[in-house]
Backbone bond lengths (Angstrom), bond angles and torsions (degrees), N, CA, C in turn:
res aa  C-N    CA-C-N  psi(-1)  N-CA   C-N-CA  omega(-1)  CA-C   N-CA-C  phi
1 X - - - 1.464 - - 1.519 111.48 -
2 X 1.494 107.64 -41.26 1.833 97.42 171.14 1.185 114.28 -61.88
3 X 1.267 117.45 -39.11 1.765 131.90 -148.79 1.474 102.81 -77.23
4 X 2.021 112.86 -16.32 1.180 106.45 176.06 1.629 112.22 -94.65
5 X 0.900 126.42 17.68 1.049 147.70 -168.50 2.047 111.73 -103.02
6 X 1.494 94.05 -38.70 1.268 91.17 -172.13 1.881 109.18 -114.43
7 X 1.378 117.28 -164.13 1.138 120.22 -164.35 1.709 98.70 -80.63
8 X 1.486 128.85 173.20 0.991 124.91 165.15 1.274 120.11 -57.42
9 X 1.326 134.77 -56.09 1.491 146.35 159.89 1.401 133.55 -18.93
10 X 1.462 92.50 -29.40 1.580 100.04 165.59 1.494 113.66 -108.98
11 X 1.683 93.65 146.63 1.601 86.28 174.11 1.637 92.96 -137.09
12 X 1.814 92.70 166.10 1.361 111.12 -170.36 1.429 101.59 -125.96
13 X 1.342 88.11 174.22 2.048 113.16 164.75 1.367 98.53 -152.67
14 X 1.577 113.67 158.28 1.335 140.26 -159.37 1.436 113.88 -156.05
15 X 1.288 129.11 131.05 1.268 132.78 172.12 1.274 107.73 -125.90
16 X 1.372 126.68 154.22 1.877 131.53 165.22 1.226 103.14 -121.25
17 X 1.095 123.81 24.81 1.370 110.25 149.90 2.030 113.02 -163.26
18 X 1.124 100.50 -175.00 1.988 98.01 -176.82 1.689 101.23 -93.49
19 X 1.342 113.88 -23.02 1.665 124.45 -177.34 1.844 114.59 -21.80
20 X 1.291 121.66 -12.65 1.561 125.56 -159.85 1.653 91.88 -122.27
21 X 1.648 91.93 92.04 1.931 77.75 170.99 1.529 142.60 -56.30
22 X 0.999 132.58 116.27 0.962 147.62 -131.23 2.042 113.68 -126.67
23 X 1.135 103.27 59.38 1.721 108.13 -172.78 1.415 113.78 -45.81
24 X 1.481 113.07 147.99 1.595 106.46 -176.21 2.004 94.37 -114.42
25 X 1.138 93.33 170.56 1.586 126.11 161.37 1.634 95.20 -51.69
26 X 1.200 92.61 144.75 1.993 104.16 157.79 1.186 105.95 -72.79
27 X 1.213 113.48 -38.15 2.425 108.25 173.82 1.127 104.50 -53.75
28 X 1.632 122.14 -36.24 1.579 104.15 -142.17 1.805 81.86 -113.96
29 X 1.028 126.03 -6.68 1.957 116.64 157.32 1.313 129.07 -70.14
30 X 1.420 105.26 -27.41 1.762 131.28 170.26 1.632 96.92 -62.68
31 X 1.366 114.96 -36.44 1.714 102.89 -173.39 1.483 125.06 -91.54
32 X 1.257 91.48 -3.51 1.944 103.74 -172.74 1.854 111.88 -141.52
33 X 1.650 112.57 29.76 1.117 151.35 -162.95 2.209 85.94 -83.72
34 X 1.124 115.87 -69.86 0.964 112.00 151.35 1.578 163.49 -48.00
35 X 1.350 100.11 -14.09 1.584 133.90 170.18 1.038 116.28 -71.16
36 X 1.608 119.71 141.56 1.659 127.59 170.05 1.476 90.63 -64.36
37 X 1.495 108.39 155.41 1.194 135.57 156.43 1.812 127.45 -30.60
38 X 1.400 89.80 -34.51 1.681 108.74 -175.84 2.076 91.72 -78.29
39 X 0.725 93.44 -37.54 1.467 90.45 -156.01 1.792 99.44 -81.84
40 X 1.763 127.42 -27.55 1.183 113.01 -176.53 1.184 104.00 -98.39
41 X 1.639 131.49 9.40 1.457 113.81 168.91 1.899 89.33 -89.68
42 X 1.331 98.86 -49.92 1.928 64.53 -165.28 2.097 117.42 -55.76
43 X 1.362 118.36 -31.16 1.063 124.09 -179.84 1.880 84.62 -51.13
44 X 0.846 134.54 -67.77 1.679 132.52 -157.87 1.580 106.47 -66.19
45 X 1.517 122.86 -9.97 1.649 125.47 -150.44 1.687 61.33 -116.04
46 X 1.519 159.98 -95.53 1.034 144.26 -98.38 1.765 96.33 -99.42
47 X 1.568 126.75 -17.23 1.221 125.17 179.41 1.747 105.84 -77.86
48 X 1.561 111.63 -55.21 1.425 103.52 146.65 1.422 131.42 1.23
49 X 1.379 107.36 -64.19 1.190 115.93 -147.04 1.833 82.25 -89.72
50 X 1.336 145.68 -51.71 0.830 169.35 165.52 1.754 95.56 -4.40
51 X 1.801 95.26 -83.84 1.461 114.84 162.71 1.429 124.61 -29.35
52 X 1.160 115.22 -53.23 1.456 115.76 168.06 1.418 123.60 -53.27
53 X 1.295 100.95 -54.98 1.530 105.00 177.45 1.610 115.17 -69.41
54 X 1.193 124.70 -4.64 1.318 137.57 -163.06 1.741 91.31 -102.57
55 X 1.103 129.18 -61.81 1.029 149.41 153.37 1.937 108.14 -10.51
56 X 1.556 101.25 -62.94 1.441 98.41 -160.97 2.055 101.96 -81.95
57 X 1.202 104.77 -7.64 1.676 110.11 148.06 1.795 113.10 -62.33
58 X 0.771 108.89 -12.89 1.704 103.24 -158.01 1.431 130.51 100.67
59 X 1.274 109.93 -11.76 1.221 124.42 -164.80 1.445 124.38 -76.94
60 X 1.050 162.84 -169.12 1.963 154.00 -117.27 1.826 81.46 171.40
61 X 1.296 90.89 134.55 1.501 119.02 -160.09 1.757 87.84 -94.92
62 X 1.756 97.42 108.97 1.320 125.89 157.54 1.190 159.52 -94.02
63 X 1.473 157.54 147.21 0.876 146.42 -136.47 1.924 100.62 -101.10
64 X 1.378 110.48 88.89 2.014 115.07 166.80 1.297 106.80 -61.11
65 X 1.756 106.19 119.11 1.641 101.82 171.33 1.820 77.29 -143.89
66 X 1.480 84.35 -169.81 1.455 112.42 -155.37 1.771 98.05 -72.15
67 X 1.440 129.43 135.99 1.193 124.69 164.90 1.656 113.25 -107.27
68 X 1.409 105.02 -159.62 1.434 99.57 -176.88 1.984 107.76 -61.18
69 X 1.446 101.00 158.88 1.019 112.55 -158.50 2.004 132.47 37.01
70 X 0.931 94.31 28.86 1.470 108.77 -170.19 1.468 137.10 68.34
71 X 1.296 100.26 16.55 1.159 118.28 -178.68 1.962 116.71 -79.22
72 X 1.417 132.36 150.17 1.659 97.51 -161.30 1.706 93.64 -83.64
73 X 1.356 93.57 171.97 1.473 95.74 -170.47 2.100 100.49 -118.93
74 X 1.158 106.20 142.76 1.938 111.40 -148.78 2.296 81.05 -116.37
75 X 1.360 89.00 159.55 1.430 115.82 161.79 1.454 104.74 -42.87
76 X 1.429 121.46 140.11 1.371 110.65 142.39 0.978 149.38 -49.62
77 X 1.863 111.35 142.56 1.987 91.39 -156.59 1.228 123.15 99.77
78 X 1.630 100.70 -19.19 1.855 102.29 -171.36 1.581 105.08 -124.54
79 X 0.858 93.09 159.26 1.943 126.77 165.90 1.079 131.70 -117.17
80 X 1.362 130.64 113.84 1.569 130.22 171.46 1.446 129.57 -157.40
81 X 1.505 102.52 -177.83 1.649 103.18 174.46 1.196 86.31 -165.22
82 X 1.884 84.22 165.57 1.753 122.45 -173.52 1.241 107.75 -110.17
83 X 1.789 115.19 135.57 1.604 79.72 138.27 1.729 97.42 -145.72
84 X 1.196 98.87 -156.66 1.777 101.73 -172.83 1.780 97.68 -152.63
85 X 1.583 111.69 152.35 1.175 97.56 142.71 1.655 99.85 -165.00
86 X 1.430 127.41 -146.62 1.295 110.80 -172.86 1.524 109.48 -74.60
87 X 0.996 160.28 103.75 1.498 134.12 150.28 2.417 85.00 149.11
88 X 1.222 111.05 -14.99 1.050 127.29 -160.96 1.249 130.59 -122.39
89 X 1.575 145.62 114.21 1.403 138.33 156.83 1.306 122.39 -117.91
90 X 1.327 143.21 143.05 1.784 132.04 -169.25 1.364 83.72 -149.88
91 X 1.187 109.23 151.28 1.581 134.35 146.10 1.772 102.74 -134.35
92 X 1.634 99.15 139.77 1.505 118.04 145.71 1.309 141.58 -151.63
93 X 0.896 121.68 124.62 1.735 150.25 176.73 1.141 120.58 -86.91
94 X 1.512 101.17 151.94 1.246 124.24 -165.77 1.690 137.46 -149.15
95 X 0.678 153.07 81.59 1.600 137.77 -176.34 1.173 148.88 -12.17
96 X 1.262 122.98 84.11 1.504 124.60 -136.67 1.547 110.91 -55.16
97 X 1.525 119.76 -8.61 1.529 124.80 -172.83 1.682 110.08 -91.18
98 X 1.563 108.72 -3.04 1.158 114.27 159.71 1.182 128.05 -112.51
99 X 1.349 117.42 -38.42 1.460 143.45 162.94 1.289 130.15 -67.65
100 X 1.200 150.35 133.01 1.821 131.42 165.00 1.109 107.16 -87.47
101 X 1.746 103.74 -58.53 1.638 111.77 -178.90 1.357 113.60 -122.19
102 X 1.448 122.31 -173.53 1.239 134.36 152.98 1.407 124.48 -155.32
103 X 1.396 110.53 124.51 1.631 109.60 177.26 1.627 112.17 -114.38
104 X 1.274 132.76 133.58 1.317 136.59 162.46 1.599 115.94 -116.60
105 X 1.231 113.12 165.22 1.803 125.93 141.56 1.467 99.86 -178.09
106 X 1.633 70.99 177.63 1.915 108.04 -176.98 1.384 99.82 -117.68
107 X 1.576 95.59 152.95 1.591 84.40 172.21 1.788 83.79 -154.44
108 X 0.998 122.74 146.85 1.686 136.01 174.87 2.163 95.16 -51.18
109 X 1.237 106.02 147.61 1.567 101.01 -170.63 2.353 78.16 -113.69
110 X 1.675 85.73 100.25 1.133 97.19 -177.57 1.789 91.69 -153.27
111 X 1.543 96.25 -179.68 1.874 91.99 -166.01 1.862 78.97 -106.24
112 X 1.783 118.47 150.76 0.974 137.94 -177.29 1.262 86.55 -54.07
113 X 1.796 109.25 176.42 1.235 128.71 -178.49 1.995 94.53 -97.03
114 X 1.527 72.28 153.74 1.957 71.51 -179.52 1.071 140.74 -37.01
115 X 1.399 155.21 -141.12 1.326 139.32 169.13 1.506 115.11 -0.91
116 X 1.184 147.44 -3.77 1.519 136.81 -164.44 1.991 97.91 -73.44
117 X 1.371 104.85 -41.63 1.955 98.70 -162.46 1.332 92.28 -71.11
118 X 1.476 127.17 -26.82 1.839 95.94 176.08 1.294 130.20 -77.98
119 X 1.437 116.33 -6.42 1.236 134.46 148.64 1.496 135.45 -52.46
120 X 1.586 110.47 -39.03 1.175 100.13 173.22 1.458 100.52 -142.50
121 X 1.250 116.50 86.61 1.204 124.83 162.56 1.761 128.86 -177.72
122 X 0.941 153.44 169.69 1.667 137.39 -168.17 1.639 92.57 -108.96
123 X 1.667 89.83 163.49 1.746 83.62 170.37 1.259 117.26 -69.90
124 X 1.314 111.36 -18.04 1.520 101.50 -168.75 1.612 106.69 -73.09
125 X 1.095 123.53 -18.43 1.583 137.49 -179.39 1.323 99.28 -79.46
126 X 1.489 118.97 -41.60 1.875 102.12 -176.50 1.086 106.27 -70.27
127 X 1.500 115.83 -46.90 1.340 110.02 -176.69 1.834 125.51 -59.53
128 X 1.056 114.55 -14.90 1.348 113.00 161.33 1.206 122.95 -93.70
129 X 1.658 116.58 1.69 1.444 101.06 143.65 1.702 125.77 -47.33
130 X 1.342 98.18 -50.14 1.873 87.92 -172.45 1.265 113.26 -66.21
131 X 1.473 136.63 -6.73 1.358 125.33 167.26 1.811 104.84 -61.75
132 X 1.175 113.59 -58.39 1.042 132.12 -168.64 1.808 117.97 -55.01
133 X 1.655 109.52 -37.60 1.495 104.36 -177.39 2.162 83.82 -98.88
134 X 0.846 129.63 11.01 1.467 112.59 155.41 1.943 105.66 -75.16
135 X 1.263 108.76 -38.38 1.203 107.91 -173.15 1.784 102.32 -64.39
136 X 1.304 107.72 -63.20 1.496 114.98 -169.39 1.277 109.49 -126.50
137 X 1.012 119.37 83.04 1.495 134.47 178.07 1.686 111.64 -46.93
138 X 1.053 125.62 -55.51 1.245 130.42 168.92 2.033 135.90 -46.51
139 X 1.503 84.67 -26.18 0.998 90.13 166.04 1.430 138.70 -74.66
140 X 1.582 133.27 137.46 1.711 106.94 158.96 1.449 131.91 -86.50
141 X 1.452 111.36 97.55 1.070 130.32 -146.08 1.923 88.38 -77.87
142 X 1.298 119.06 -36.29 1.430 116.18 172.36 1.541 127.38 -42.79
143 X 1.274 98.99 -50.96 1.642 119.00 -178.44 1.850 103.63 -83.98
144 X 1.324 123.37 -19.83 1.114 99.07 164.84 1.767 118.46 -92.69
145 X 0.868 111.73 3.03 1.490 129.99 -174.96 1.914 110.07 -83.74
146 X 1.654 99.70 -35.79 1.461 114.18 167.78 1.599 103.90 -88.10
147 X 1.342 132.99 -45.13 1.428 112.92 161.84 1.414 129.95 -68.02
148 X 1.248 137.88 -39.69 1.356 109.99 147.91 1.556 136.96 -48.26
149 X 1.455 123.40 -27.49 0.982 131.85 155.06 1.944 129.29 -36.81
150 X 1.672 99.68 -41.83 1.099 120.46 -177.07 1.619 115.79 -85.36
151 X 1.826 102.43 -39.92 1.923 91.41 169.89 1.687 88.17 -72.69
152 X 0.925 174.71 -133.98 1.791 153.39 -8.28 1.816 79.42 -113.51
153 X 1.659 97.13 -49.35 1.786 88.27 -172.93 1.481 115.52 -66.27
154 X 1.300 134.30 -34.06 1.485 137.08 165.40 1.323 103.93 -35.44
155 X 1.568 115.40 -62.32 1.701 115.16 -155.17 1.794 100.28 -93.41
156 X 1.347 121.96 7.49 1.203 115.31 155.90 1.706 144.47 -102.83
157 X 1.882 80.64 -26.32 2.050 68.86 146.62 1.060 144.69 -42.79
158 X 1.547 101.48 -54.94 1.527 110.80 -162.09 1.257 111.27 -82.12
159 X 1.302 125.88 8.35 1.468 137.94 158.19 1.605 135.17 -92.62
160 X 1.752 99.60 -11.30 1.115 107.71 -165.19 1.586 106.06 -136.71
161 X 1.684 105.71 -19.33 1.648 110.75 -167.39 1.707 125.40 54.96
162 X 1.562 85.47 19.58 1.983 99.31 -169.85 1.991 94.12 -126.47
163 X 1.286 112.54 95.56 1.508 110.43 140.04 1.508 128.97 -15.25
164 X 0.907 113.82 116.35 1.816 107.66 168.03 1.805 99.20 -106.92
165 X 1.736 100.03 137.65 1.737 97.89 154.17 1.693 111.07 -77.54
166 X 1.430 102.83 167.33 1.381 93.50 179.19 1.672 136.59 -101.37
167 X 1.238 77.06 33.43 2.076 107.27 155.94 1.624 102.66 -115.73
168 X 0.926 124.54 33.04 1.396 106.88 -174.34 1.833 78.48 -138.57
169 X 1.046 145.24 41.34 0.984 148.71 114.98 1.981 134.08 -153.55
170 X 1.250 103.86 148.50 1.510 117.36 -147.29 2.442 84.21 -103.47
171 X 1.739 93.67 115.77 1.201 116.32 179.67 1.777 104.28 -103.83
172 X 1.270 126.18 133.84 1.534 128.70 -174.26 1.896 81.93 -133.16
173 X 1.141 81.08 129.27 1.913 89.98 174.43 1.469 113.29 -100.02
174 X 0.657 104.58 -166.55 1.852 95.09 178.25 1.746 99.49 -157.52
175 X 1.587 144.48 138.18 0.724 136.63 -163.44 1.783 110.41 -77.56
176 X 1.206 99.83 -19.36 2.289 109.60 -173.90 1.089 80.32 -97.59
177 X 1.523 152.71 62.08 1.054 138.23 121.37 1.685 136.27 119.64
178 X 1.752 100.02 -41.79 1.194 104.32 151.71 1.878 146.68 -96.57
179 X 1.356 110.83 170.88 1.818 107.98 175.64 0.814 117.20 -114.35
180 X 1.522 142.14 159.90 1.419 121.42 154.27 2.215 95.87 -107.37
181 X 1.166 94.84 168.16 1.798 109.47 173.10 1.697 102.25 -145.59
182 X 1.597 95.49 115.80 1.422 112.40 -175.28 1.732 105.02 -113.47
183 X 1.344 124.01 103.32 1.654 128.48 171.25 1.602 103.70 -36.13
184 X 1.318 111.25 139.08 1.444 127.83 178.16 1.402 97.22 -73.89
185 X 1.578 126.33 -35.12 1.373 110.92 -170.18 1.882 88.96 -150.13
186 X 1.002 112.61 62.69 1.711 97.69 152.48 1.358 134.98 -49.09
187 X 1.384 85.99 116.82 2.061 82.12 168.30 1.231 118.55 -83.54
188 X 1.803 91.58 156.95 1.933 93.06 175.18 1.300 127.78 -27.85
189 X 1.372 122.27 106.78 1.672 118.14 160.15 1.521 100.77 114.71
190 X 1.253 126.58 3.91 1.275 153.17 -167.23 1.232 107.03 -109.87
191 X 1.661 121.44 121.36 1.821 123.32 179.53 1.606 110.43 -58.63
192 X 1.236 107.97 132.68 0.995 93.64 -162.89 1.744 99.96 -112.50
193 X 1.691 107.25 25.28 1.245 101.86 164.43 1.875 100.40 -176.53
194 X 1.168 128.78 148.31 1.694 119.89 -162.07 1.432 71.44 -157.68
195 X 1.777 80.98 165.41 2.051 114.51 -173.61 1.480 103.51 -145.15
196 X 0.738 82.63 148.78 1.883 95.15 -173.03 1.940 106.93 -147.86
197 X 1.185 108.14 176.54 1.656 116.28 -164.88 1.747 99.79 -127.48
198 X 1.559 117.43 135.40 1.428 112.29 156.59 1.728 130.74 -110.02
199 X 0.598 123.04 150.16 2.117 101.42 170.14 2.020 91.08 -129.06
200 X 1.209 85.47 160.81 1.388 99.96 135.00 1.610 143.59 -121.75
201 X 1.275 106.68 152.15 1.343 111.45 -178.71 1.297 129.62 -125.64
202 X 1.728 124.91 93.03 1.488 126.41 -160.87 1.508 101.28 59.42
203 X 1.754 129.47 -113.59 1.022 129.66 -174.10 1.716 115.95 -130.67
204 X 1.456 87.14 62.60 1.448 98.80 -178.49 1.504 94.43 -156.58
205 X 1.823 95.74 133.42 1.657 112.51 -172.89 1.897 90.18 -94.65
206 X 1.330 113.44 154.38 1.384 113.04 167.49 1.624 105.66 -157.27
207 X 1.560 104.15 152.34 1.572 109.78 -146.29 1.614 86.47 -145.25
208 X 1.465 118.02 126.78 1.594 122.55 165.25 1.501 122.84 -128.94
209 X 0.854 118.61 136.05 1.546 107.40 167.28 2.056 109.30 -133.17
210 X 1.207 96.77 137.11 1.415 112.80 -178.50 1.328 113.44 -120.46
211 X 1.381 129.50 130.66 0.861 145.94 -117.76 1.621 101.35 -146.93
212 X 1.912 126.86 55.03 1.188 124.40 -168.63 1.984 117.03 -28.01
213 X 0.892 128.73 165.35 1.393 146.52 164.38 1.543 107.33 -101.71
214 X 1.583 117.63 126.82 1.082 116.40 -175.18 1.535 137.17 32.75
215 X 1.475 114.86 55.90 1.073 148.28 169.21 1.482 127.23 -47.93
216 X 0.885 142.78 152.85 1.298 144.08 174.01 1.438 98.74 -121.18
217 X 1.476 125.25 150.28 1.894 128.78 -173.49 1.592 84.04 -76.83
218 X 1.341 108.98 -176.33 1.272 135.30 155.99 1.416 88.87 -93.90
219 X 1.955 102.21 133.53 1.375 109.38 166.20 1.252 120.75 -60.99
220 X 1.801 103.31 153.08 1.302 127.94 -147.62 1.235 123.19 54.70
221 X 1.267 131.36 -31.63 1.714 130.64 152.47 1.717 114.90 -18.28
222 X 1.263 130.53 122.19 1.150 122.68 148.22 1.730 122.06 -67.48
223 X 1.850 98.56 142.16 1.678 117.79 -163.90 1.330 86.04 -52.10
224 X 1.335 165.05 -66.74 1.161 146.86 -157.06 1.726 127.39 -50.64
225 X 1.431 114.97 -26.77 1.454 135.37 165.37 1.634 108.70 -62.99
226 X 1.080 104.01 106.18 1.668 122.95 178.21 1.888 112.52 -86.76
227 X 1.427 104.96 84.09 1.796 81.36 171.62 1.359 116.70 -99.71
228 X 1.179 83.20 101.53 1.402 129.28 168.45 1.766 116.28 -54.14
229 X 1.367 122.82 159.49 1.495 106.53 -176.63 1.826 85.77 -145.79
């Protein structure tokens, strides 16, 4: 279900639960040395998953720890992201000579907790919620609005080495599947707008954005416009 989500080039692994023991690195026990129990099997169940997918590149099962700005930091050569949530873990990777970036998550397909969407979102974004639950009422169009929110920021660090808050960029969903995420204030040399894909699955929202390698715009597009898949 992620993997349909993303380009052929990347591949993933996924777990729903921590049940598959899962040994870590001595780097990556030093970082969760402090953690309840709940929290270092999934940290160990989602690096797992990491390995595997790292694996079906060819690649020798490595130690994921924290890189600049806390983001995890991959083998040379590679591209990726994590994510986790209750019932859920994915990693996917990629080849950086095809890929630049990659952002994913999961998020439970449940309605945010109260006050949280005026927190992270513009009015113009709430207000296109109601276009959106006229279309599909059933959906939580809130919580997928914060998970796409969350892959665009994954696959834009590592392109930019600049954090975004999450008003500091404007997400438009689209009901067939894809979003775009446009920076409130890009700097020079900085995309100044990316698209990414969501599905759902049973009761889990999921959000990707891929991030071609040496791209060409869509004509008339300015070089800063990433179409992205």
């Amino acid at each position: 279900m992620l993997a349909d989500l993303l380009p052929p080039g990347v591949r993933c692994a996924v777990a729903f639960d921590d049940g598959t023991p899962a040994p870590l690195f001595p780097e990556e026990l030093v970082l969760v040395a402090g953690s309840t129990a709940e929290r270092r099997r999934e940290y160990a169940t989602v690096r797992m998953c990491a390995r595997r997918a790292l694996a079906e590149l060819g690649r020798p099962p490595v130690a994921i720890v924290r890189g600049p700005g806390g983001a995890p930091r991959w083998p040379a050569g590679i591209v990726g992201s994590l994510t986790h949530c209750r019932g859920f873990r994915g990693a996917a990777v990629a080849e950086s000579t095809a890929t630049a970036s990659l952002g994913i998550d999961a998020e439970p397909a449940g309605a945010l907790p109260d006050g949280v969407l005026g927190l992270i979102t513009s009015a113009a974004e709430r207000d296109d919620l109601a276009r959106l639950t006229a279309v599909r009422a059933d959906l939580p169009w809130d919580r997928l609005l914060f998970c796409a929110k969350e892959a665009f920021y994954k696959a834009w660090f590592p392109l930019t080495g600049r954090w975004l808050g999450f008003r500091d960029a404007v997400v438009t969903i689209e009901p067939d599947g894809r979003f775009t995420a446009v920076p409130v204030a890009a700097q020079p040399g900085e995309p100044r707008m990316c698209s990414g894909r969501w599905g759902v699955h049973d009761d889990l929202l999921l959000a990707t954005v891929a991030v071609p390698a040496g791209v060409q715009p869509r004509p008339g597009a300015p070089a800063d416009v990433l179409p992205c898949r």
